[in-house]
N, C-alpha and C positions, 0 to 999 in steps of 0.2 A: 578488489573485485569491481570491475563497473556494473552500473546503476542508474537505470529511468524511472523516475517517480513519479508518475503522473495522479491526475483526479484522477477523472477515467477513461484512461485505458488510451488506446494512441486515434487521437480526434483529430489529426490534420497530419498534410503532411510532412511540414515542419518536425515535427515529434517523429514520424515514422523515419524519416530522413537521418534524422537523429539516431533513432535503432540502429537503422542499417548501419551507422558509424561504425556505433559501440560492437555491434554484430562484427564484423570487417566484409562481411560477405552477404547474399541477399538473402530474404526473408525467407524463399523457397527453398535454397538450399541448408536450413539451418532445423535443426533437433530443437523441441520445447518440450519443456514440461509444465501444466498448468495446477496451483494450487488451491483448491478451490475452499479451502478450511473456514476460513474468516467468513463465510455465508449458514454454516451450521448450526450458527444460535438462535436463527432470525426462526421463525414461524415459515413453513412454507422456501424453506431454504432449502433442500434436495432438488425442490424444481428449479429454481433459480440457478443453482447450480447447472442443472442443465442445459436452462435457456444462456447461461453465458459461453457455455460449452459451444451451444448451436448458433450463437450469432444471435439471437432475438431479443439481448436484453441491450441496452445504449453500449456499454462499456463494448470498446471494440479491443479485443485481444487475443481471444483463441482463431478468429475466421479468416487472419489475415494472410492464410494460403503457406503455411510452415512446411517443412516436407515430412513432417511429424509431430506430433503431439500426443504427448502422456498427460497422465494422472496423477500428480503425487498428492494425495490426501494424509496429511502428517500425524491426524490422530490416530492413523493404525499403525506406523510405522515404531514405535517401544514395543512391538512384538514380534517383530520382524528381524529377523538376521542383518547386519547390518552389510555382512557380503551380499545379501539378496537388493539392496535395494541403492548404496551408497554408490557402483558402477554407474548405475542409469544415470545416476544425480552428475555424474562427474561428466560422461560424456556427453550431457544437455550444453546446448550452444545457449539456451535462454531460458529464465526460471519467469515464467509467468504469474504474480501469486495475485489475486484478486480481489474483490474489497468484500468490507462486511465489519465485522466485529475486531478492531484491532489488540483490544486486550487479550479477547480470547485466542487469535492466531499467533501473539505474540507469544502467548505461554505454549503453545502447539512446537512454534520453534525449537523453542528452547529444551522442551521433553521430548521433541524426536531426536533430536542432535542435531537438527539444519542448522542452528545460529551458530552452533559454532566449527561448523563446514563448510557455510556461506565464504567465510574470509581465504578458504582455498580454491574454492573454484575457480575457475576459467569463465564460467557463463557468464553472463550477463543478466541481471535481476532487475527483472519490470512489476514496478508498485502498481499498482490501480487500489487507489483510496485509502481505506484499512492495508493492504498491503505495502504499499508507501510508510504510512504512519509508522508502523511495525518496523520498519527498516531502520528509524532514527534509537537515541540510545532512552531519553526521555519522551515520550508523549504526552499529549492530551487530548481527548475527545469529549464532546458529548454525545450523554445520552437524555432519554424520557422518561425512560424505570430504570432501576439496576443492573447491570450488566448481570447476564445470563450465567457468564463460563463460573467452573468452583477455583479460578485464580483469581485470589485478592488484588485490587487497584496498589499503588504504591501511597493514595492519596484519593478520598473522594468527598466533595464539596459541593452543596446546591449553590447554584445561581441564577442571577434574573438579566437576560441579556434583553434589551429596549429595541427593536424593530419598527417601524412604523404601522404593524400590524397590530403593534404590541406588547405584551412583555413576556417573554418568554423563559418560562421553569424548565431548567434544564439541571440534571446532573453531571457536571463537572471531575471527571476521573483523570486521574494523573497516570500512569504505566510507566512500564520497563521494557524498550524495544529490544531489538538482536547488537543494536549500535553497530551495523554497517556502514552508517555515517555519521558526522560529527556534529547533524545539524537538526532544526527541528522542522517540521511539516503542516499547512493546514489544508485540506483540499478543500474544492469545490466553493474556492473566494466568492465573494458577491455575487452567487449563485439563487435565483429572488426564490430554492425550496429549500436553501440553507441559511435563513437569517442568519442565522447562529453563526454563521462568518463572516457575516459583514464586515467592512473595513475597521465599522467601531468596533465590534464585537468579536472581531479575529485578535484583535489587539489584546482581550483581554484573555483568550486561549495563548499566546504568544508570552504574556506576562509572566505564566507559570513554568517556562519552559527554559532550563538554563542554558540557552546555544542559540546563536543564530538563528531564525525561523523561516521560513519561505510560506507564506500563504499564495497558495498557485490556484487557477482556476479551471474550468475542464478544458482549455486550448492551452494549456501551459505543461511544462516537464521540467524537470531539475535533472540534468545530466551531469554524470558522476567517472571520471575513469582517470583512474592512478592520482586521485588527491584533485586535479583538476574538476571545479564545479561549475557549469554551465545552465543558464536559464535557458529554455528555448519554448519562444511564444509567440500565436498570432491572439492573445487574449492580454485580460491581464493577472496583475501578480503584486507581490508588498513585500519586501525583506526586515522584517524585526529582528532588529540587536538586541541583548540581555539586557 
């Protein structure tokens, strides 16, 4: 399957250019489906949901003129026939899936049956954040309280990552992605509302992670198609080995 992992969502047109590759064909004539799961933990996530639906939040990905766009929201889908719902998924030219809560969308995958459908498709599978993350087979994210979803972490560990703001308590949770890829992911690099990935402090997210790692930042994408893996960036980015 190919695969754009972006922070968020396609911010230049380097990235977008890059789409169009993986696409073969352009943005308007192409089927998407958007997942909006990975925002349903959060407080105030239905609207959010929304506004990325509507173009008003940063992350640029549902507005960019598709010649259709769906909804696959994966936690209703274990009730669902899976003739009702597995055509749509097949004939989507692009899976949109969105950021938010990657533990939780990751277990979403895996109890609808996407993860292990994803490796038949034909689309093309675009990360934004949590949905990037969720694409690899190991993760790691933080949080500030405990993760929300009732699917256990594989691993979860406090730590204190040093900023020059300060020192910051963060819960360190280890997951189990779809493993679409073979490699690991940090978004939103030296990003000055994510200390927590700082160059020093992405290093020690990367630490725990047994594969390769790409800490990218929101002008960057990790492109993916038939084993070939491609950086494409007007920003920057860090590759950690094991």
């Amino acid at each position: 399957m190919r695969a754009l992992l972006t922070s968020s969502g396609i911010t230049n047109s380097s990235i977008q250019d890059a789409l169009v590759d993986l696409l073969g064909k352009p943005i308007a004539e192409s089927n998407a489906l958007f997942v909006p799961t990975a925002l349903y933990p959060f407080p105030g996530g239905p609207g959010m949901v929304w506004q990325t639906i509507a173009g008003s939040r940063s992350s640029k990905l549902c507005g960019l003129g598709w010649k259709s766009l769906g909804i696959l929201e994966l936690s209703v889908l274990p009730s669902i026939e899976q003739a009702a719902w597995v055509p749509t998924v097949r004939d989507a030219d692009v899976l949109l899936v969105g950021g938010g809560d990657p533990l939780f969308l990751a277990n979403w995958m895996r109890r609808s049956g996407l993860a292990d459908l994803l490796p038949t498709l034909d689309a093309v599978y675009v990360g934004v954040s949590a949905g990037s993350i969720a694409a690899t087979s190991t993760f790691v994210e933080t949080y500030t309280e405990p993760p929300r979803g009732t699917d256990g972490p594989l691993k979860t560990e406090d730590v204190v990552f040093s900023t020059p703001e300060g020192d910051l308590d963060r819960i360190l949770v280890t997951g189990q992605g779809a493993g679409l890829v073979d490699f690991g992911l940090i978004p939103h690099f030296d990003h000055p509302h994510h200390l927590d990935a700082s160059p020093a402090n992405a290093e020690k997210w990367a630490a725990r992670i047994p594969a390769p790692t790409y800490a990218i930042d929101d002008d960057t994408a990790v492109s993916v198609a038939d084993g070939d893996v491609q950086v494409v960036s007007e920003g920057n980015w860090k590759l950690f080995q094991p």
